[in-house]
C-alpha positions in Angstrom: 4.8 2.3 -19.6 2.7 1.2 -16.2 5.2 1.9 -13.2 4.7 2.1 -9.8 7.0 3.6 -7.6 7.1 3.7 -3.5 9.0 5.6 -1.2 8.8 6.7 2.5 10.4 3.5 3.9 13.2 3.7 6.6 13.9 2.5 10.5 11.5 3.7 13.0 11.3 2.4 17.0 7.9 1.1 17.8 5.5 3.3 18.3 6.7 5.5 16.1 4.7 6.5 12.1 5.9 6.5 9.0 4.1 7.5 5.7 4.7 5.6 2.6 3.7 7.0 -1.1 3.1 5.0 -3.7 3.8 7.3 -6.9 2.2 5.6 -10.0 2.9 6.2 -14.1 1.4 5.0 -17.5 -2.1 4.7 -17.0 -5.5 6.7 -16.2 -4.8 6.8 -12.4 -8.1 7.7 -10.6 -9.7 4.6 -13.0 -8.0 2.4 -10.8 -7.7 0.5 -7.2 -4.6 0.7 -5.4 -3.6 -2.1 -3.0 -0.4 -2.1 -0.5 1.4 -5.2 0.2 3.8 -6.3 2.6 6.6 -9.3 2.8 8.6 -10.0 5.8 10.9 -12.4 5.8 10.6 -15.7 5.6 6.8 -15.4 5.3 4.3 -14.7 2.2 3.1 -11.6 0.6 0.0 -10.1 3.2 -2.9 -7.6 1.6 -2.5 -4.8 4.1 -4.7 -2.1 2.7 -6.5 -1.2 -0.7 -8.3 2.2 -1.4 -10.7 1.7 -4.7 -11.4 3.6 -8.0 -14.6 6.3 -7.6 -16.3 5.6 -3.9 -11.9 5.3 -2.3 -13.6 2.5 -0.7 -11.0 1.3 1.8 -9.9 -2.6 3.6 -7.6 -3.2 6.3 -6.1 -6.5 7.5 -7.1 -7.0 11.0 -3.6 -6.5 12.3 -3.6 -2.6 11.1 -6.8 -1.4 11.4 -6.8 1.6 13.4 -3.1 2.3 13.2 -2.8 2.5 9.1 -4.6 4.7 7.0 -4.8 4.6 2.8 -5.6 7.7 1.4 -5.6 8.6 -2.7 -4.7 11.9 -4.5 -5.8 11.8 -8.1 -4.2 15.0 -8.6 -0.8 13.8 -7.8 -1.3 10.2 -9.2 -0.4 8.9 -5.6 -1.4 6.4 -2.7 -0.4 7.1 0.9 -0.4 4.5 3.6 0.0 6.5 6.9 1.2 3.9 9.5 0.7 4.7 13.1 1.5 3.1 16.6 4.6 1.2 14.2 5.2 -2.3 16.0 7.9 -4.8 15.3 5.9 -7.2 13.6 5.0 -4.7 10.8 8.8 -5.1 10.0 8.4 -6.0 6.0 9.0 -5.0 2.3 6.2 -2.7 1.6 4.8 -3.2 -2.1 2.2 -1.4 -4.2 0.0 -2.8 -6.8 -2.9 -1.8 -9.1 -5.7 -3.8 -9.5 -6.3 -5.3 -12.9 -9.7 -3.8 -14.4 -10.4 -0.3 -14.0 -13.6 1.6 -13.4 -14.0 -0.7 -11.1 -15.3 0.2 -7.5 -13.6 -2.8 -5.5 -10.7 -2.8 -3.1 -9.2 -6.0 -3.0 -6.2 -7.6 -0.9 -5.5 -10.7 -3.3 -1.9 -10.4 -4.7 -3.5 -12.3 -8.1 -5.7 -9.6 -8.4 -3.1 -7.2 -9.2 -2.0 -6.2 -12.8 1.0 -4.4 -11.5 3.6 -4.0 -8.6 6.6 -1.7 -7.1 9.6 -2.4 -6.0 9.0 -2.3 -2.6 10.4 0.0 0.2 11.5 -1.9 3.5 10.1 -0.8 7.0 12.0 -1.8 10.2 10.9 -1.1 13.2 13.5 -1.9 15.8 13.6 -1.7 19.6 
């Protein structure tokens, strides 16, 4: 059974990091992309960062380039999103999802691209 499970959500002041895992079960892992999505509220689902299958080719919404970084460990069947420099407006639900076709070198940020999502963890960042 696919799953995909995050975790490393929590309240942070701005400026501050958090690093969020995305743990994932029920398919050949390193065959696929991994994209993380965010939903604050009130607003729509945003692509924030994918890391794809083979190359780990990484993409970055504007907003978080520079302060976020995806990382992939096959080994552990797990996607990181470091988040640095934390500001308010990154406040959101933070979702994962894998990309629908495998051995497949892209990294996408188009939530109907994804086959699969988490549950979410929420990040606040407060001041």
């Amino acid at each position: 059974q696919l799953q995909l499970v995050e975790s490393g959500g929590g309240l942070v002041q701005p400026g501050g990091s958090l690093r969020l895992s995305c743990a994932a079960s029920g398919f050949t892992f390193a065959y696929y992309g991994i994209a993380w999505f965010r939903q604050a509220p009130g607003k729509e689902r945003e692509g924030v960062s994918c890391i794809s299958s083979g190359s780990g080719r990484t993409n970055y919404t504007d907003s978080v380039k520079g302060r976020f970084t995806i990382s992939r460990d096959n080994a552990k069947n797990t996607v990181y999103l470091q988040m640095n420099s934390l500001k308010p407006e990154d406040t959101a639900v933070y979702y994962c999802a894998r990309i629908r076709w495998k051995l497949v070198s892209l990294c996408v940020l188009s939530p109907d691209d994804m086959a699969a999502w988490g549950k979410g963890t929420l990040v606040t960042v407060y001041s």
